[in-house]
ZAKOLMAR-400242 format. One record per residue (C-alpha): x, y, z; residue number from 1; residue in three letters; chain. Coordinates in steps of 0.5 Angstrom, whole numbers, padded with zeros to 4 digits, m for minus. Example, Ala and Ser with C-alpha at 12.3 -4.5 7.8 and 13.67 -1.06 7.14 Angstrom:
% residues 2
{c1->0025	c2->m0009	c3->0016	seq->1	type->Ala	mol->A}
{c1->0027	c2->m0002	c3->0014	seq->2	type->Ser	mol->A}
//
This chain:
% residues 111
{c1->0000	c2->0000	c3->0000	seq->1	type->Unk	mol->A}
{c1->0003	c2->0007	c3->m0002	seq->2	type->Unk	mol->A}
{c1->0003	c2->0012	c3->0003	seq->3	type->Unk	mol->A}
{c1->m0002	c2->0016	c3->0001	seq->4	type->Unk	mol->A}
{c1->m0007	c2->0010	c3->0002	seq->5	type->Unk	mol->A}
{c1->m0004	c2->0009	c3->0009	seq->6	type->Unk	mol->A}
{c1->m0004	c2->0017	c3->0011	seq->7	type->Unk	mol->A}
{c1->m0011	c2->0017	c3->0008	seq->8	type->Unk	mol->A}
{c1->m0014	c2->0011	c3->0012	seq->9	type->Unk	mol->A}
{c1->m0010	c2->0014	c3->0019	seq->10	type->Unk	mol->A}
{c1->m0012	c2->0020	c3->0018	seq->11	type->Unk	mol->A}
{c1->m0019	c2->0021	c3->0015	seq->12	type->Unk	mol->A}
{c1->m0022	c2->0014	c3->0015	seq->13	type->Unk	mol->A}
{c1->m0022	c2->0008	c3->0010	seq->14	type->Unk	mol->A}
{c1->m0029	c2->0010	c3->0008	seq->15	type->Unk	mol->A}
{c1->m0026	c2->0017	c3->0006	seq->16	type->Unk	mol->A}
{c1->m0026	c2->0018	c3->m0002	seq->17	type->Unk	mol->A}
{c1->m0021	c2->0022	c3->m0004	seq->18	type->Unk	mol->A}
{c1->m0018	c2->0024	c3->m0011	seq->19	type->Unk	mol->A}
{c1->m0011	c2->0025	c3->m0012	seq->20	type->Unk	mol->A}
{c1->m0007	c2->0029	c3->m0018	seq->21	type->Unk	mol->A}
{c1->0000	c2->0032	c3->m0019	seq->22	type->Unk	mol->A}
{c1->m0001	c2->0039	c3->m0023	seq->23	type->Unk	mol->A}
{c1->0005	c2->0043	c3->m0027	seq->24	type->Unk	mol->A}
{c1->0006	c2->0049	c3->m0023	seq->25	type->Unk	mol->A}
{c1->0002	c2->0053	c3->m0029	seq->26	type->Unk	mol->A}
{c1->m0004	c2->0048	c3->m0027	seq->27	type->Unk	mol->A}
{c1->m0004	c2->0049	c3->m0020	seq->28	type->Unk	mol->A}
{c1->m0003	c2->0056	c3->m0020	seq->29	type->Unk	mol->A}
{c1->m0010	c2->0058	c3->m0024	seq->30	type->Unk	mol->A}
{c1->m0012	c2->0054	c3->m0018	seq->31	type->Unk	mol->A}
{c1->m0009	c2->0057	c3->m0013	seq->32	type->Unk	mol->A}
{c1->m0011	c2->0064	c3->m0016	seq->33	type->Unk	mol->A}
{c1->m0018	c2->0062	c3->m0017	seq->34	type->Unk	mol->A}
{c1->m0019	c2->0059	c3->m0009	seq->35	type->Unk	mol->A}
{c1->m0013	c2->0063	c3->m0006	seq->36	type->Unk	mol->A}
{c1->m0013	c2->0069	c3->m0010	seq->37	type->Unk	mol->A}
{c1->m0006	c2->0067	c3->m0010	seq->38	type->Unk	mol->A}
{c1->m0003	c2->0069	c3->m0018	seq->39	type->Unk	mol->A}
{c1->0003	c2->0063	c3->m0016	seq->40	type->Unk	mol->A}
{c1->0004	c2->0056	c3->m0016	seq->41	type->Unk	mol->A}
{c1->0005	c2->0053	c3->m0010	seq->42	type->Unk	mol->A}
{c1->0005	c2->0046	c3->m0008	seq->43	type->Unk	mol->A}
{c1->m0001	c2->0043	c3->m0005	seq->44	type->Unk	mol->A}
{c1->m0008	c2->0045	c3->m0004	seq->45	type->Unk	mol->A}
{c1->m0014	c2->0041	c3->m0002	seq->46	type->Unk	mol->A}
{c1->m0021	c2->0040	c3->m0004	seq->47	type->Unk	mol->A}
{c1->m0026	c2->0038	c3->0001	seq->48	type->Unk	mol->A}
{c1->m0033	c2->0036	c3->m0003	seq->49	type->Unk	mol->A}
{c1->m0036	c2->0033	c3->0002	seq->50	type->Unk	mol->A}
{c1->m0036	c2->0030	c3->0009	seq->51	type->Unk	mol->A}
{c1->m0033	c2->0023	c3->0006	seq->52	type->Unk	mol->A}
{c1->m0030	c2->0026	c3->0000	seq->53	type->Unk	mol->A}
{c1->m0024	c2->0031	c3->m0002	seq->54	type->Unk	mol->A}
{c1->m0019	c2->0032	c3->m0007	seq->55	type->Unk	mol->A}
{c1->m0011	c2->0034	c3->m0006	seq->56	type->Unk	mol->A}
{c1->m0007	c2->0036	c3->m0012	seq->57	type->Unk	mol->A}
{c1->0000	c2->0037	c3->m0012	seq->58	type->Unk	mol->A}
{c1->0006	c2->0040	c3->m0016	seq->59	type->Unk	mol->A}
{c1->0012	c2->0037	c3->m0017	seq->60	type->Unk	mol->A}
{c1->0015	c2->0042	c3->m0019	seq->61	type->Unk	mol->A}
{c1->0015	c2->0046	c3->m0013	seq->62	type->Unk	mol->A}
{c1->0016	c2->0040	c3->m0008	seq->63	type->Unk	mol->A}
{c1->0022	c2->0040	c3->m0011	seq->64	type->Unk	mol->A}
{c1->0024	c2->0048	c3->m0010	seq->65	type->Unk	mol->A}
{c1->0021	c2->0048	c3->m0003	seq->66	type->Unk	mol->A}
{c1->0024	c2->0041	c3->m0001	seq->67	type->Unk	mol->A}
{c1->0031	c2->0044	c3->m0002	seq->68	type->Unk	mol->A}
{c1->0030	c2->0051	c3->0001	seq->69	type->Unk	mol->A}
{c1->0027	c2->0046	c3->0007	seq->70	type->Unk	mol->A}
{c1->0034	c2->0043	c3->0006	seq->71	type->Unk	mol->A}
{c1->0030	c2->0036	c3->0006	seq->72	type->Unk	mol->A}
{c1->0030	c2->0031	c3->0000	seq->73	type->Unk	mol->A}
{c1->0023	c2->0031	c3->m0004	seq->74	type->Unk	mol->A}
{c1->0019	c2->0025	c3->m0002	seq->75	type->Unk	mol->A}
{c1->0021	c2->0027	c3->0006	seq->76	type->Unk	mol->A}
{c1->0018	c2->0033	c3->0004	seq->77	type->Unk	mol->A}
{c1->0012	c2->0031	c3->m0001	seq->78	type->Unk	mol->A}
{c1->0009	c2->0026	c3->0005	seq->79	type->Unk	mol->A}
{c1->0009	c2->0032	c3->0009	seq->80	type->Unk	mol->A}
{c1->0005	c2->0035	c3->0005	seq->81	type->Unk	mol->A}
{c1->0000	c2->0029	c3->0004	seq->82	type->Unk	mol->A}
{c1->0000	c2->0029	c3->0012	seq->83	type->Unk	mol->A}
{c1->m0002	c2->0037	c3->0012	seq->84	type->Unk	mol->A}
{c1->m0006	c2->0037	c3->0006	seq->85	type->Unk	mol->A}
{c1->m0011	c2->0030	c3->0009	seq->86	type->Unk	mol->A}
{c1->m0011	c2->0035	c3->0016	seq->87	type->Unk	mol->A}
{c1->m0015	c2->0040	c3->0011	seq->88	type->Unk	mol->A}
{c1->m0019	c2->0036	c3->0009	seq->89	type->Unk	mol->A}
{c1->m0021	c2->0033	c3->0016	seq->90	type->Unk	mol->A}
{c1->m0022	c2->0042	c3->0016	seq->91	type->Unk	mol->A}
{c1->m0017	c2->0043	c3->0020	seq->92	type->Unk	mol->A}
{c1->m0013	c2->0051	c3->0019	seq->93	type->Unk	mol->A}
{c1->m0006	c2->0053	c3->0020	seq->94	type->Unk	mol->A}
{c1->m0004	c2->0054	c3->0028	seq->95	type->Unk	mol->A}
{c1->m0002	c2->0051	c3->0033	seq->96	type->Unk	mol->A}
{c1->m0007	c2->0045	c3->0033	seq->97	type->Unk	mol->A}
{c1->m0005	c2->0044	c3->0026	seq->98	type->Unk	mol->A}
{c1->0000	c2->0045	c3->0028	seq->99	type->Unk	mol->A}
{c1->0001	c2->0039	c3->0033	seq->100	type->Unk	mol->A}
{c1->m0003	c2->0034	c3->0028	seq->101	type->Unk	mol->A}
{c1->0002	c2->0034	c3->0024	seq->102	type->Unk	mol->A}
{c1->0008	c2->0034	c3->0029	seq->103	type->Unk	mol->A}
{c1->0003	c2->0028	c3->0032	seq->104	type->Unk	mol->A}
{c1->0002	c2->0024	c3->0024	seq->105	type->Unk	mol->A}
{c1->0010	c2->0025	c3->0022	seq->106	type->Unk	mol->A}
{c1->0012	c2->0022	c3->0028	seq->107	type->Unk	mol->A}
{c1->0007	c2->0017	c3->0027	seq->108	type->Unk	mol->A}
{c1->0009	c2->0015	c3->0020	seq->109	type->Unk	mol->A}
{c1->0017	c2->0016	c3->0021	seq->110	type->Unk	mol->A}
{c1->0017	c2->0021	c3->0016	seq->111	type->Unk	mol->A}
//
């Protein structure tokens, strides 16, 4: 099982939908634009749908850039990444508390 399922089943329940797409950094910025009112790429955004169903979208391309400037290697940084982003979908909002969440999911999944 990949780490996205596995994060997935952890942290929002396996009954949970959830759609999962990587997106050139021009793709992801019209979207950010759209729902951040951000005219940047940036390096995940998340959809809640419904209760039981979302989306997160990523790009690569930007995962790498902030991978380096974090000094961690990319697939350390892109698991982060998941973990905050199912957080989102669980609608959790940057802070403390999500904060501690994610602290709480990487040490749980050795990230």
């Amino acid at each position: 099982m990949d780490n996205l399922s596995r994060f997935k089943n952890k942290i929002l329940g396996r009954k949970y939908e959830l759609s999962f797409a990587y997106l050139s950094d021009s793709e992801i910025k019209k979207l950010n634009k759209t729902y951040r009112k951000k005219n940047e790429p940036t390096d995940i955004l998340s959809f809640p749908l419904t209760k039981w169903s979302g989306e997160v979208v990523v790009s690569l391309q930007q995962v790498k850039k902030k991978a380096r400037l974090f000094g961690k290697n990319p697939k350390d940084y892109l698991n982060y990444l998941l973990i905050h982003g199912l957080l989102h979908l669980q609608g959790r909002r940057h802070g403390k508390i999500m904060t501690t969440l994610e602290k709480k999911w990487v040490k749980f999944f050795k990230v």
